[in-house]
N, C-alpha and C positions, 0 to 999 in steps of 0.2 A: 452580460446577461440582462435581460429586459426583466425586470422584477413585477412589472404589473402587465396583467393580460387578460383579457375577456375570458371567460368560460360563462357557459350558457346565458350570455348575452350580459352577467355581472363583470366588474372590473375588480380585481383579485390584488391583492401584494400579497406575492408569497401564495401560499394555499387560504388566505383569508378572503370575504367578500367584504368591499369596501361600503358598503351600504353595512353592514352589521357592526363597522366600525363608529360610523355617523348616527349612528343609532344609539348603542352604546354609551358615546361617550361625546355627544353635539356636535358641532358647526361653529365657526371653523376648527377644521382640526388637522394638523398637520402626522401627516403618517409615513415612517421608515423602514427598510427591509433593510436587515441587518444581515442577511444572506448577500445583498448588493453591496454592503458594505465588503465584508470578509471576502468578493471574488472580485473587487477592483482590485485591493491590496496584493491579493495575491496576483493579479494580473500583471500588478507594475514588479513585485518583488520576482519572479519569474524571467520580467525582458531584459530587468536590470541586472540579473543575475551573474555578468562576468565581473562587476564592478561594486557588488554587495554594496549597495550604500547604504545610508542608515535614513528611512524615509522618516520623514518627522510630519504628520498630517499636521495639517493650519489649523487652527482649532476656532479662530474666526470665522471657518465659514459654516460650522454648524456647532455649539458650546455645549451641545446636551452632554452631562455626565455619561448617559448611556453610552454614546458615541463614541466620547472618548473610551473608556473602557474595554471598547469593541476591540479598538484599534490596541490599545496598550495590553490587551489580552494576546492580539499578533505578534505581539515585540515592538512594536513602532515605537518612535520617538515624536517629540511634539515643537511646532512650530507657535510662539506664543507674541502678541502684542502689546501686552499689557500683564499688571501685577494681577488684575482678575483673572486675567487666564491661564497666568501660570497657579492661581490657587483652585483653579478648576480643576488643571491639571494633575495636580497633584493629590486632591482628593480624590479623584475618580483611578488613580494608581499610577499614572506615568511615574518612571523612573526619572529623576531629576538630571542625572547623567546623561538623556536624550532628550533633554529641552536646550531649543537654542531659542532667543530671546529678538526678536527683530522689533521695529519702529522707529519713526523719528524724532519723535518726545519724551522718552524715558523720564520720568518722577526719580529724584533722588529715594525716595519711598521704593520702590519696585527695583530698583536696581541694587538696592542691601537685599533688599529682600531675595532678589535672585541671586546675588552671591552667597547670603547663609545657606539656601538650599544648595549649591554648589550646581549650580545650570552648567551645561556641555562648551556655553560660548554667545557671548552678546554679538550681533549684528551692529554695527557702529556707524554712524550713519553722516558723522560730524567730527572735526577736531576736537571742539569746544565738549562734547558728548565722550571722545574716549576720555575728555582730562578728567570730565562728572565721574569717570567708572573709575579713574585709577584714585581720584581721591577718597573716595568711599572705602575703595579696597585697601589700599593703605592703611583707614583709620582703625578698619576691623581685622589687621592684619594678616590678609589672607591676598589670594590673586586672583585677576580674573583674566580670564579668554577672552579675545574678540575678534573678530575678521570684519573691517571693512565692508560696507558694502560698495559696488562700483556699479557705476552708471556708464553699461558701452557705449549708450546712444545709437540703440537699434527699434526700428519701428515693429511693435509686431501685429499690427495690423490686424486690430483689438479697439473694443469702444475704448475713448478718450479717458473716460473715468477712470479707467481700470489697466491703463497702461504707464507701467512705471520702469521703464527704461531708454525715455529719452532724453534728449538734454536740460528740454524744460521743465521737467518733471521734477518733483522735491524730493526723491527718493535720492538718497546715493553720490558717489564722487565721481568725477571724470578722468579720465586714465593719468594726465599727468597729473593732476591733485593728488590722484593714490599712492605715488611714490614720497612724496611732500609727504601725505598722512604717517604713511609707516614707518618711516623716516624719523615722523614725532613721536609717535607713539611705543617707538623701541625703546626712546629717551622716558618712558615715562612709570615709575614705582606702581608696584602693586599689577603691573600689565601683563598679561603673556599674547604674542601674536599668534593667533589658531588657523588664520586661514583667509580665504577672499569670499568672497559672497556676493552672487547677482541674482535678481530677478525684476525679469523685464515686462510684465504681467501678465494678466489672466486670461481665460479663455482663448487661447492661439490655437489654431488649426490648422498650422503647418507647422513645419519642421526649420524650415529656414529660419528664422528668425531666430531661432537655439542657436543654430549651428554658428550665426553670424555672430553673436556673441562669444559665443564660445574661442572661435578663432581670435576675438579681440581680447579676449582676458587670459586663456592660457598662455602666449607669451607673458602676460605679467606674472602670473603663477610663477612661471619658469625663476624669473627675476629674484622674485620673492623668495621661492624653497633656498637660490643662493644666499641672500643676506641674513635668513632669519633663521634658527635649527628648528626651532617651534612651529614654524611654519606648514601644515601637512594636510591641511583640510580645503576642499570648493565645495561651495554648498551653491547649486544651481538653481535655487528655486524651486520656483512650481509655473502654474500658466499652462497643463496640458486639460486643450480642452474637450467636452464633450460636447456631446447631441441635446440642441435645443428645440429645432425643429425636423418635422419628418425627413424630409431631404437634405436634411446640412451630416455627414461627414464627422465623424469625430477624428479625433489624434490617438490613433490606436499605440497601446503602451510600447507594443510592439516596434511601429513606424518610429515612436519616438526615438528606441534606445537604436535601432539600426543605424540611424543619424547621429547619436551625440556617445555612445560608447568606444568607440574605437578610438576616438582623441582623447575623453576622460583618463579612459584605460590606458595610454601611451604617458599619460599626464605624472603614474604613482600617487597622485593623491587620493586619500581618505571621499568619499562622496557624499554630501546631505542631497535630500531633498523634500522639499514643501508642499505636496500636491493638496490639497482642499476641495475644491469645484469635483476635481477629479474622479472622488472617490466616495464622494455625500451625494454631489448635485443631482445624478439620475435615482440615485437610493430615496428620495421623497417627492408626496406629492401632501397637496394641499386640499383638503374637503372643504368644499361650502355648498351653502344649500341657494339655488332660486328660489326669490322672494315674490320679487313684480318684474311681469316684461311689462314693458314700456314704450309704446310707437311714438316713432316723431316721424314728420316730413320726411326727414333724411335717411333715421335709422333707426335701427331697435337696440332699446337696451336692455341689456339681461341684467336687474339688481339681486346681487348674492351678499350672504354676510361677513362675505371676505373681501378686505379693499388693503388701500395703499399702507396700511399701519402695520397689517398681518404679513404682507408681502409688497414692498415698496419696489422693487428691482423693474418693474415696467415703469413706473412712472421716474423713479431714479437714473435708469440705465436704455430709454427703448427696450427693454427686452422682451423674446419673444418669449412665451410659454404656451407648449401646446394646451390645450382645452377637450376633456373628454368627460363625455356624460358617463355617470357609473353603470346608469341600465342604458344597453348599446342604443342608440337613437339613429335611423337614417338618414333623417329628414336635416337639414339644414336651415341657417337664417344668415346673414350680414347683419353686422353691428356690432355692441360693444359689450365688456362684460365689466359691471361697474362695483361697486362696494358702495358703503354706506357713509363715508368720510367726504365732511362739507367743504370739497375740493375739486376743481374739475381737473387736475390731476389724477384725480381719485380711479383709476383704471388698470384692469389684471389683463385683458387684451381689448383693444382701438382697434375697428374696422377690418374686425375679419369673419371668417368664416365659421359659425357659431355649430355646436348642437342644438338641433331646435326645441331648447328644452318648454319645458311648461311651470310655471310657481311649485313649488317643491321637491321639485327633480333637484340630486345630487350631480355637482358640478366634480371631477379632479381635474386643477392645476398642477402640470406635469412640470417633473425638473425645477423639483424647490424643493431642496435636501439642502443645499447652501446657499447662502445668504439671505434666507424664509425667517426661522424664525429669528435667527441670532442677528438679524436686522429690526425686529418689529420691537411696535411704540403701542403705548395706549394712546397714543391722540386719541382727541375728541373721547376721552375718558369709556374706549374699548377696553375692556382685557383682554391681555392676548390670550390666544387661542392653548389646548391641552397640546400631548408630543405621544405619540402610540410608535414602539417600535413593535416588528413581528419580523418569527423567523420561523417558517414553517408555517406551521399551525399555531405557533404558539405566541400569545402578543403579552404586552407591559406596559401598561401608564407608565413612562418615562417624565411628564411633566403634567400636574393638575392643570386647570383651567385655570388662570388668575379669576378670582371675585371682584366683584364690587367694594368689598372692604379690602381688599388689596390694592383697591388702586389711591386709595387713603392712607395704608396700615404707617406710613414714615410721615404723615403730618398730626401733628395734634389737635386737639378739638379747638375748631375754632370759637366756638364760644368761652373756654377758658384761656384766650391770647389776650393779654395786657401789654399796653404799650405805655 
């Protein structure tokens, strides 16, 4: 579903006008349709449906409580990086029984901490990492889950940053390291083997690249259900991607499962999966307002109050995000659309083709529902921007605007520091 659409000539999420929202509630302000959320999920729960797996959204790629909520209100389970985000998760209601726990730095801290909750199963990403999990587990007498993660070393032809299934990549072990690993880790107190886990990263737009893996790790699956009885779960990731630009093609949930359910489903295992980008990324856009255009020799700049701290992922990733003025515009410009961060980094789109807006005209950057806010910084002592979800008619402050004295509120006065 397209959650935002012109009608008479305003740009709408949902049945709201997005100018009423900027109005409201200022500039920058990132805004969600929680209608987009509820018909991704069911879209992927639907294709994946001979293989019921248990989808665990990434919770990395958009943190808002609300969000979560959305999803844990579906049934979903959560995909978590860190001890913050499993306490995210956990206040906003996920079931602890559908968090699986990935990363390749676990704090002896979050790793008790994910075992008192009693998490579904850690993603293990090292030797030296499952010995951290069984001695913990050990000491607080209880066990824990974990699967492996593996590294098939498949290209999925995906930016560089964001692809984590090759061999250079830090994520993960290579096929015969794996048998090495479980090998250790069966020898090891306080352990249980849950299962294997890959994911080779995000935004993919084909299918191959699943599939290429898939053929490389279900023989080891195979291996593994022999040696291990605990052995019963593949949790495949995430990485299906969406529509960035008008002509790019998404990974319809559909195209997906046609490709990777038939070998699953031959497989008998249990199935996780991780989608994030998936299922946020088109469900938001980003409000800012023009400030100053700006001619140069070369080009024009559109200055708006939204830059690289509110949404870093261009200047991070090249990435594209389309640009849509909220009251429809025909006219066109070339040039750039820049923010207020003392960086020439500092840019939402380089050298394209602009609405030709005017100083006060409402900007939306499209396809920032992931990695928008739950990336943004105050550099240069911005606060970040408020979070408005709507569904229907109907909207919620999801996150205040950080203040000024928020972006002090954890240092002390500096006039009473003695040294």
């Amino acid at each position: 579903m397209d959650a935002f659409t012109y009608r008479n000539g305003i740009l709408h999420v949902d049945d709201v006008p997005l100018n009423q929202l900027a109005d409201q509630y200022g500039t920058p302000l990132y805004v969600y349709s929680r209608s987009h959320l509820k018909a991704q999920f069911k879209a992927l729960v639907d294709a994946m449906a001979e293989v019921k797996p248990l989808i665990c959204y990434s919770v990395k790629a958009n943190s808002n409580g609300a969000v979560i909520r959305t999803f844990a209100d579906l049934g979903s389970g959560f995909d978590i990086v860190s001890g913050g985000e499993l306490f995210r998760a956990l206040r906003a209601g996920a079931d602890a029984g559908k968090i699986v726990f990935a990363g390749v730095g676990k704090t002896e801290d979050e790793i008790r901490y994910a075992i008192r909750e009693n998490i579904r199963f850690f993603t293990v990403e090292s030797e030296p990492e499952a010995m951290q999990i069984a001695r913990c587990a050990e000491s607080m007498g209880a066990r824990a889950r974990i699967a492996f993660r593996i590294n098939p070393d498949v290209d999925p032809k995906t930016h560089k940053y964001i692809s984590t299934g090759k061999k250079e990549n830090k994520f993960g072990l290579d096929m015969e390291r794996a048998q090495r690993a479980y090998a250790f880790a069966a020898t090891l107190p306080g352990i249980e083997i849950a299962g294997l886990h890959m994911h080779i990263g995000s935004q993919i737009l084909t299918v191959e690249p699943f599939v290429e893996a898939l053929d490389k790790v279900l023989p080891l699956c195979r291996q593994f259900q022999a040696l291990y009885p605990t052995f019963k779960t593949l949790d495949i990731g995430g990485g299906i991607g969406i529509q960035y630009k008008p002509d790019q093609a998404p990974l319809a949930a559909a195209a997906f499962a046609a490709a990777v359910v038939p070998a699953i489903k031959r497989s008998g295992l249990s199935i996780v999966m991780e989608p994030g980008r998936n299922l946020v990324g088109n469900a938001g856009v980003l409000l800012c307002r023009a400030h100053y255009i700006k001619e140069s020799p070369l080009k024009v700049f559109v200055i708006a109050d939204a830059g690289m701290n509110d949404l870093i992922r261009p200047s991070l990733y090249q990435a594209h995000h389309d640009i849509r003025a909220v009251r429809q515009i025909t006219g066109t410009l070339q040039g750039d659309l820049v923010g207020p961060i003392c960086e020439s980094g500092d840019f939402v789109a380089q050298d394209r083709v602009l609405p030709a807006v005017q100083a006060g005209d409402l900007l939306a950057v499209m396809s920032a529902g992931a990695y928008g806010f739950s990336m943004a910084s105050t550099y240069n002592s911005r606060p970040r921007p408020a979070e408005v979800m709507v569904e229907g008619k109907r909207l919620a402050l999801i996150r205040e605007r950080d203040t000024r004295e928020d972006l002090v509120a954890r240092e002390p006065d500096p006039a009473g520091i003695r040294f």
